[in-house]
C-alpha positions, 0 to 999 in steps of 0.5 A: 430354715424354712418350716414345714406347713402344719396344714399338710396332714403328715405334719399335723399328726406329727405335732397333734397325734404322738404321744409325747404331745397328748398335752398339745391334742387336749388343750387344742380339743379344748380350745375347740369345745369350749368355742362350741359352748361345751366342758372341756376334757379332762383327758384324752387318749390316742387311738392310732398315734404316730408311728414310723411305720405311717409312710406319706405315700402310702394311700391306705396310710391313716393322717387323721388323729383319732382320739376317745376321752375319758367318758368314751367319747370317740374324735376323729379329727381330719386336716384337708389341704385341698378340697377333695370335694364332697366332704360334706358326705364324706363326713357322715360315711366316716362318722357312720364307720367309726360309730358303727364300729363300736358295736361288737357282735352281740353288742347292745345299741345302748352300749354307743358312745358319741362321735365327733368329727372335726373338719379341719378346712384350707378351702371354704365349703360352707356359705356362713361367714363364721369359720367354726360350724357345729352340726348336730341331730336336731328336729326343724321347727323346735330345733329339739336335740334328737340324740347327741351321739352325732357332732359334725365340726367344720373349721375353714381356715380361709374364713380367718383374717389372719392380720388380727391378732387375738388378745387372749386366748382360745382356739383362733390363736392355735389356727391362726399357727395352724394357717401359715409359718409366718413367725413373727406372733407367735410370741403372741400366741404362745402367750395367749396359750401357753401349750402352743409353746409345744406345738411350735417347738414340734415343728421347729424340730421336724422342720430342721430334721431330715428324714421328717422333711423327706417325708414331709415332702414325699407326702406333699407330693403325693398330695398334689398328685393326687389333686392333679389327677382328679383336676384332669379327670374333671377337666376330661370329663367336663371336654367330653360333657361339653361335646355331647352336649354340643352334638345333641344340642345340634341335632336337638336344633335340627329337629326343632328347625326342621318342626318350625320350618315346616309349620312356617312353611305350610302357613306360608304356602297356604297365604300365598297359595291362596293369594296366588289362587285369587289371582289365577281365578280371576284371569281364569273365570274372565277368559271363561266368562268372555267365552261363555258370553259369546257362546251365549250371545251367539246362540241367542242372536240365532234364536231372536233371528229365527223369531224374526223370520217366523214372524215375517213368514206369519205375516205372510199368512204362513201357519204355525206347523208351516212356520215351525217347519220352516225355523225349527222352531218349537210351538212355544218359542212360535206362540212368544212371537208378536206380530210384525207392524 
C-alpha cells in the first residue's frame, strides 16, 4: 500500500483539522512555538474542521486549518505543495482578512486578538538558511516590538535534511513526517513525540480507505492543473514579452543606427570633403595662376614694348604729346622712360 503525501493539503486537513485529532493540531502547535521561543498552548479549538462536504476540486473549498486558543488567539495554518508564487503578499492579504474579521460592527479596535499565520513550504521562498522564520511587527534600529498582534510563520520543508534523525523531540521530527512517506524512522519520531503515533495511524487509515484516496486524487490533480495553467501563462507571456521586446529592440537599433550613422557620416564627409577640397584647390589655382601669369606677362611685354618705342622716338627729338600720340601712352608711363644710350 502506498501512502498518500501528508504535504497535499486535503490530506493534511484530514490528519490536522478533524476533530478527533484536536490532540494531533496541539502538540503539532506546540511544537512550533515552543521552537519560536513561546509558551505552549494549552487548548486549541477548530474553526472550520473537516467535513465531507469539502470537495478537492471545488476551488472556493477552504484546505487551511483554522484554529483559536484559549486566549482568543486566532492561527491559520496553510500547506502549499507547489509554489503559487507571491506568497509573501498573499500572507499579509490573509492575515489582514482574518484580523479584520474579527471586528463586528460597532466593535471597539481594542477588542482584536492576535493573529498568527503559519506557512507550511514544499518549495524555498526565503534566502536564510534556517527553515523555520518568524516575522513580527518591529521598529528597524532598536527592533522594538510595535504590537504583537501580527506573527508571520514560514517553515520550508526543502531546507530539512531529511538524512538526520533528531534524538529528541520537537517540531522537526512531525516535519521530517510531514516531508516524504518513507516509513522506515517513524519509530524514531513516534518515540521522540508521542502524538505523532495519531497522525501516522491517520494516514495510514486514509491512505487504505478509498473514498479518501479518490479524493486524495481528484485534489492532486486539481493541483497540478492548476500549476500547469499558471506555467503556460508564464511561459505565453514570457513568448510574448520576448518578442516585443525583440521588436522594439530592433527598431530602437535602427534609430540609433540611423543617429550614429549619420554623425559618422557627416564627420567623414567633412575630413574627406576637405582632403578632396585641398586637392581641387590646388589643381584649380595652378591652372588660374599659369593663366593669370600670361595674362599678366603679356600685358606687360606690351607695355615695356610701347616704353621702348617712346624712348626711341624721344630720341629722335619727337616730344612728349607727339610720342603719346603715337604709343598711347599716358604722360606719366612717358615721364618713367630713361633715355635710350
Amino acid at each position: 500500500m502506498e501512502l498518500l503525501d501528508p504535504r497535499v493539503d486535503f490530506v493534511f486537513k484530514r490528519i490536522f483539522a478533524s476533530e478527533n485529532n484536536r490532540d494531533v493540531l496541539l502538540a503539532f502547535l506546540n511544537g512550533i512555538f515552543a521552537e519560536a521561543g513561546e509558551a505552549p498552548l494549552t487548548e486549541v479549538v477548530l474553526l472550520n474542521p473537516y467535513t465531507d462536504k469539502d470537495d478537492p476540486a471545488d476551488k472556493q473549498s477552504i484546505f487551511d486549518v483554522w484554529a483559536r486558543t484559549a486566549e482568543g488567539k486566532l492561527i491559520d495554518i496553510e500547506m502549499q505543495l507547489f509554489n503559487k508564487y507571491d506568497i509573501e503578499k498573499r500572507t499579509l492579504y490573509y492575515w489582514s482578512k482574518r484580523y479584520s474579521g474579527q471586528l463586528q460592527e460597532s466593535g471597539q479596535y481594542r477588542d482584536l486578538k492576535k493573529c498568527v499565520m503559519i506557512n507550511i513550504l514544499n518549495y524555498r521562498v526565503l534566502p536564510d538558511e534556517p527553515y523555520h522564520n518568524v516575522f513580527h511587527l518591529r521598529e528597524d534600529r532598536k527592533g522594538t516590538l510595535l504590537i504583537d498582534d501580527i506573527e508571520i510563520h514560514f517553515i520550508e520543508l526543502p531546507k530539512i535534511d531529511h538524512t538526520v534523525i533528531p534524538a529528541e523531540g520537537g517540531l522537526i521530527n512531525w516535519l521530517l513526517f510531514l516531508k516524504g512517506k518513507d516509513e522506515t524512522h517513524w519509530e524514531v519520531l513516534r518515540m521522540n513525540e508521542p502524538v505523532l503515533k495519531k497522525a501516522m495511524d491517520t494516514l495510514q487509515f486514509l491512505s487504505q480507505d478509498e473514498e479518501a484516496r479518490r479524493k486524495y486524487e481528484a485534489r492532486q490533480k486539481f493541483l497540478l492543473d492548476e500549476i500547469s495553467q499558471r506555467e503556460g501563462a508564464l511561459t505565453e507571456g514570457f513568448a510574448k514579452g520576448e518578442a516585443a521586446g525583440i521588436k522594439a529592440g530592433t527598431i530602437k537599433g535602427l534609430r540609433e543606427g540611423r543617429k550614429k550613422g549619420r554623425a559618422e557620416g557627416r564627420i567623414a564627409g567633412i575630413k574627406e570633403g576637405k582632403i578632396e577640397g585641398k586637392i581641387e584647390g590646388k589643381i584649380e589655382g595652378k591652372i588660374e595662376g599659369k593663366i593669370e601669369g600670361k595674362i599678366e606677362g603679356k600685358i606687360e611685354g606690351i607695355l615695356e614694348g610701347k616704353l621702348e618705342v617712346a624712348r626711341k622716338l624721344r630720341a629722335m627729338g619727337m616730344d612728349d604729346e607727339e610720342i603719346q600720340a603715337a604709343t598711347g601712352l599716358s604722360a606719366e608711363e612717358i615721364e618713367t622712360i630713361m633715355p635710350v644710350d
